[in-house]
C-alpha positions in Angstrom: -39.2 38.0 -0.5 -36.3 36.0 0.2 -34.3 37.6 -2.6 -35.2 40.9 -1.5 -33.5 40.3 1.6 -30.3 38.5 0.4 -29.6 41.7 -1.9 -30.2 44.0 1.1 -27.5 41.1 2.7 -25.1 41.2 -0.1 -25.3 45.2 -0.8 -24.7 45.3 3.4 -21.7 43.3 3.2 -20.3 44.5 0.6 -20.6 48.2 2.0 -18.8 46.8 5.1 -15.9 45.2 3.8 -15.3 48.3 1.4 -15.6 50.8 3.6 -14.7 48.9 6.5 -12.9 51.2 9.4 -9.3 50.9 8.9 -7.2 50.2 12.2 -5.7 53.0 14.2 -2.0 53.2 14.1 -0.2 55.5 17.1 -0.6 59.4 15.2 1.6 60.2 12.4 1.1 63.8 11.2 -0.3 63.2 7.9 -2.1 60.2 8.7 -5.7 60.5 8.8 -6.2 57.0 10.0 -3.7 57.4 13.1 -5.2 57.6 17.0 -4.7 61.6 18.0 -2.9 61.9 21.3 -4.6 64.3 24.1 -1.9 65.9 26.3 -3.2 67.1 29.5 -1.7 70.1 30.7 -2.2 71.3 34.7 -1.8 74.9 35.5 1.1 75.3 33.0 2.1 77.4 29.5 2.6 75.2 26.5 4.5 74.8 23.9 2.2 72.7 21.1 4.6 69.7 19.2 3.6 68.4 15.9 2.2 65.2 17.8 -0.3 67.2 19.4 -4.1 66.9 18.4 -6.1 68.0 21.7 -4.4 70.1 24.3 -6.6 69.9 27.6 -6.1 72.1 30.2 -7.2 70.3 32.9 -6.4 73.1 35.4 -5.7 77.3 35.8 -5.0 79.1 38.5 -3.4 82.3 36.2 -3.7 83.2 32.4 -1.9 80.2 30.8 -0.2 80.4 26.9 -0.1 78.1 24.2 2.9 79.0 21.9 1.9 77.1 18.4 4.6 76.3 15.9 4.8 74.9 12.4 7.6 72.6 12.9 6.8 68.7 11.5 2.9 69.8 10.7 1.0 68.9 8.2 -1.1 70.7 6.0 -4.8 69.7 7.4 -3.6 68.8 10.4 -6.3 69.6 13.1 -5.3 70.8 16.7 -7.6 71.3 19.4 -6.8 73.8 22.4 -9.9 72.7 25.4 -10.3 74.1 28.6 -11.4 71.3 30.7 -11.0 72.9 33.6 -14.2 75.2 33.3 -12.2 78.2 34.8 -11.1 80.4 31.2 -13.3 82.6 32.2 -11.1 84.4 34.8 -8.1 82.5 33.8 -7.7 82.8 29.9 -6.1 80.4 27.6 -4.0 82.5 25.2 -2.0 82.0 22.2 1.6 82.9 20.7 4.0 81.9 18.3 1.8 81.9 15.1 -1.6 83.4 14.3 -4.9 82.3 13.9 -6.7 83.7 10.8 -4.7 87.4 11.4 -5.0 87.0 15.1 -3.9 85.6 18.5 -7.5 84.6 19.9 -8.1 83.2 23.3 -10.0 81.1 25.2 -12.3 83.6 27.5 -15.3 81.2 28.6 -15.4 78.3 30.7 -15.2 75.3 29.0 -14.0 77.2 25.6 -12.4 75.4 23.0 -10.2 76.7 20.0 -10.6 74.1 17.0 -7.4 74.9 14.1 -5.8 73.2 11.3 -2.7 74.1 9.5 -2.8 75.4 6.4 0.3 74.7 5.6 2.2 78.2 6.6 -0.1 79.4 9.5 -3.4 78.0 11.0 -7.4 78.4 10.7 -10.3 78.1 12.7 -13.1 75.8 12.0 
């Protein structure tokens, strides 16, 4: 019995300190292990920057545009466009500047969310 348990011990620990969480770092495009920065936006157009993970609109009174760019991003690189506001139904989140698999899709539902990554020349949904 009392070996049984150290091996579950040992195999534990030894899981932890392998795949122990590395620490955060402030972002870094092409850092997996770097803390993503949300930038709440308030009844205002966009322009998305390269150290940009989660744009939150936190309010809309009138159709509101993200313009994304490729400028500094790296391939992988995940950016989330939220509406936090809960009012995309009537006042749309749209987007410019680059396309999305083709397109220019836009946030149409309350609380909508548009999840991307770069691909390295344009972006993609997931």
């Amino acid at each position: 019995m009392w070996l049984g348990d150290m091996k579950n011990y040992l195999i534990a620990l030894l899981l932890s300190i392998t795949f122990a969480a590395p620490a955060f770092a402030q972002y870094s495009p092409g850092n997996p292990f770097s803390l993503a920065p949300r930038r709440a936006i308030a009844d205002a157009a966009v322009t998305q920057t390269a150290s940009d993970c989660v744009i939150a609109f936190t309010s809309l009174s009138a159709t509101r545009a993200v313009t994304l760019t490729t400028t500094g991003m790296a391939i992988g690189q995940p950016i989330i466009i939220k509406d936090e506001s809960g009012t995309a139904g009537t006042n749309n989140i749209t987007t410019t500047g680059v396309t999305i698999d083709g397109a220019n899709p836009s946030i149409t539902t309350n609380y909508g969310v548009l999840r991307l990554y770069f691909n390295g020349t344009t972006y993609n949904t997931w």
